[in-house]
C-alpha positions in Angstrom: -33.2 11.3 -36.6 -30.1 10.1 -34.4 -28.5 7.2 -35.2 -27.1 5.2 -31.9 -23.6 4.1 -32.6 -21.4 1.6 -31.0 -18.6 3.4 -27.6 -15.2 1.7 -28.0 -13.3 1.7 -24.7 -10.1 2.0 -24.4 -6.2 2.8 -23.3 -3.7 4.6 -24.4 0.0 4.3 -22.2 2.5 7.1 -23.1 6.6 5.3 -21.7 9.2 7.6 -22.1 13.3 6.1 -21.9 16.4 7.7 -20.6 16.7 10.0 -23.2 13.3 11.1 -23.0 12.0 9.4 -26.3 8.5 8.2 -26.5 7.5 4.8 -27.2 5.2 4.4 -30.3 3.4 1.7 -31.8 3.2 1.7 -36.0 0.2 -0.4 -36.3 -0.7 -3.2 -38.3 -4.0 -3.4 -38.1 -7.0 -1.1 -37.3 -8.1 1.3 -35.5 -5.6 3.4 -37.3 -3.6 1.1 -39.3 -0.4 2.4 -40.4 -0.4 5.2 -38.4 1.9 5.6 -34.8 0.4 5.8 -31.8 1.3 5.0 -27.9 0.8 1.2 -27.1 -2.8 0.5 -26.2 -6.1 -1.1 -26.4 -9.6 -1.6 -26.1 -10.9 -2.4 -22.8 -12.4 -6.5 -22.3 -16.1 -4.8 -21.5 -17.3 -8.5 -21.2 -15.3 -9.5 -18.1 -15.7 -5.8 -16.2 -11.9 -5.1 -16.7 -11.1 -1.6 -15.5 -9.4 1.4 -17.7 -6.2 0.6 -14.9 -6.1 -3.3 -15.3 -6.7 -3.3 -19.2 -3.6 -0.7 -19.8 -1.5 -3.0 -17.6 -2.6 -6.1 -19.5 -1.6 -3.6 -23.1 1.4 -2.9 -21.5 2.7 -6.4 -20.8 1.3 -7.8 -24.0 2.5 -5.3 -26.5 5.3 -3.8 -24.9 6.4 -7.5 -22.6 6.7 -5.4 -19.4 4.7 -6.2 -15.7 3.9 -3.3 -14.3 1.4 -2.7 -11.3 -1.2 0.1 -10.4 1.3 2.1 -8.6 3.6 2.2 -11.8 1.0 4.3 -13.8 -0.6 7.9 -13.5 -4.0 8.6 -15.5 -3.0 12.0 -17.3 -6.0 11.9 -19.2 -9.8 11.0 -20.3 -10.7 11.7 -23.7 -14.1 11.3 -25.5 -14.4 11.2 -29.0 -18.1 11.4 -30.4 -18.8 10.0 -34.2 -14.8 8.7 -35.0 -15.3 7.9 -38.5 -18.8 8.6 -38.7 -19.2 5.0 -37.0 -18.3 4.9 -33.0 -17.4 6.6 -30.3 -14.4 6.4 -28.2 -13.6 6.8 -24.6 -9.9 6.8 -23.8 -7.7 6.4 -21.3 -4.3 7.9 -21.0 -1.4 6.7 -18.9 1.8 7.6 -18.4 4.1 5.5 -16.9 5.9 6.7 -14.1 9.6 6.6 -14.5 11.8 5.4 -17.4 11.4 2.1 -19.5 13.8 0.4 -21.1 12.7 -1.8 -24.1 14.1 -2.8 -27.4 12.9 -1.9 -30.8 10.0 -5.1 -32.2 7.5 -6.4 -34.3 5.0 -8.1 -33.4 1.6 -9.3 -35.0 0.1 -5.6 -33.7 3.1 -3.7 -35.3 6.5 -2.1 -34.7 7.3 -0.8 -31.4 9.8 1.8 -31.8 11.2 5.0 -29.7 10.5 7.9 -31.3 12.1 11.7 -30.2 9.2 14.0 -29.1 10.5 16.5 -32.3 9.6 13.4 -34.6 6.2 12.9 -33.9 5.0 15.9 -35.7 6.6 14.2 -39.0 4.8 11.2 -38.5 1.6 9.2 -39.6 -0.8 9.9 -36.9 -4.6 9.9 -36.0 -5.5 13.9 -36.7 -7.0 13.6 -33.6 -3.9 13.0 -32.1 -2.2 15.7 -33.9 -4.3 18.5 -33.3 -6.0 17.6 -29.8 -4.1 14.3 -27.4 -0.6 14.7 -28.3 -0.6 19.3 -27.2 -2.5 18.3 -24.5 -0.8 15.0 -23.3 2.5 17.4 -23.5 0.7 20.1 -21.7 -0.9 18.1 -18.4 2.3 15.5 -17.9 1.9 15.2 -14.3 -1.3 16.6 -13.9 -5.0 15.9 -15.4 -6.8 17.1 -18.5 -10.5 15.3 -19.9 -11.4 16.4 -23.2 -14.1 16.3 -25.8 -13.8 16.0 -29.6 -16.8 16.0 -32.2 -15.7 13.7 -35.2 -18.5 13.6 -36.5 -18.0 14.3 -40.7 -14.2 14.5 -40.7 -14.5 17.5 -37.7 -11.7 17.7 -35.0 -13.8 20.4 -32.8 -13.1 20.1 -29.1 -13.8 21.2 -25.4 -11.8 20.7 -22.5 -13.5 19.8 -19.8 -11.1 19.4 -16.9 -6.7 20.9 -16.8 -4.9 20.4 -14.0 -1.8 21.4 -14.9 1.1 21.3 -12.8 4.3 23.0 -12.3 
């Protein structure tokens, strides 16, 4: 028997400084509470917002920065079937184009804070991340990827579906 569960939509925005750190988000609150990852959010499926508007609206709520279409490039679509045995997630990634200049924050989501792309492998981050977004986010900067993970009982097993990789 197959159970329906709930799809999550939802953005993730990858903003790199000068010195080519990554901004990170060490969350508060759940999905992934107390674990880093890029500033983001779930998509406002009641009012039709679109994966492009709703990680400009993350952007200038978490992060305090207006940005427009133009400023973003969609790196990646990822699907994630059974996340904790209780959803699914579809996800958005976005780089912004160009460097960003903000200063270190808390806010009721969490801590914003730059983080060297050496570091992030010491963090506290989703697995998924770890094994699957982060060597493929690194991998298809500039370019395209969609991927696939199965969840489903603690799993990380994944496709890729689409790689446009350039350079």
């Amino acid at each position: 028997m197959t159970v329906e569960l709930p799809y999550k939509i939802a953005t993730l925005c990858y903003m790199f400084d000068a010195e080519g750190r990554v901004l990170l988000l060490h969350r508060r609150r759940p999905p992934n509470q107390d674990l880093y990852s890029p500033p983001g959010g779930k998509l406002e499926k009641a009012v039709g917002e679109s994966p492009t508007a709703c990680a400009l609206r993350e952007i200038r709520e978490e992060v305090g920065l207006v940005l427009k279409e133009d400023d973003l490039h969609l790196t990646g679509i990822v699907s994630e079937a059974g996340f904790d045995d209780r959803m699914h997630w579809l996800m958005f990634l976005y780089e912004v184009k160009g460097v960003v200049e903000v200063e270190r924050t808390t806010f009721d989501e969490g801590t914003l804070d730059w983080v060297k792309s050496d570091e992030i492998e010491g963090l506290p981050i989703p697995s998924t991340d770890r094994d699957v977004i982060w060597p493929l986010f690194w991998q298809h900067r500039g370019g395209f990827f969609m991927a696939h993970i199965n969840c489903y009982k603690g799993r990380t097993d994944w496709s890729l579906e689409q790689s446009i990789v350039v350079g």
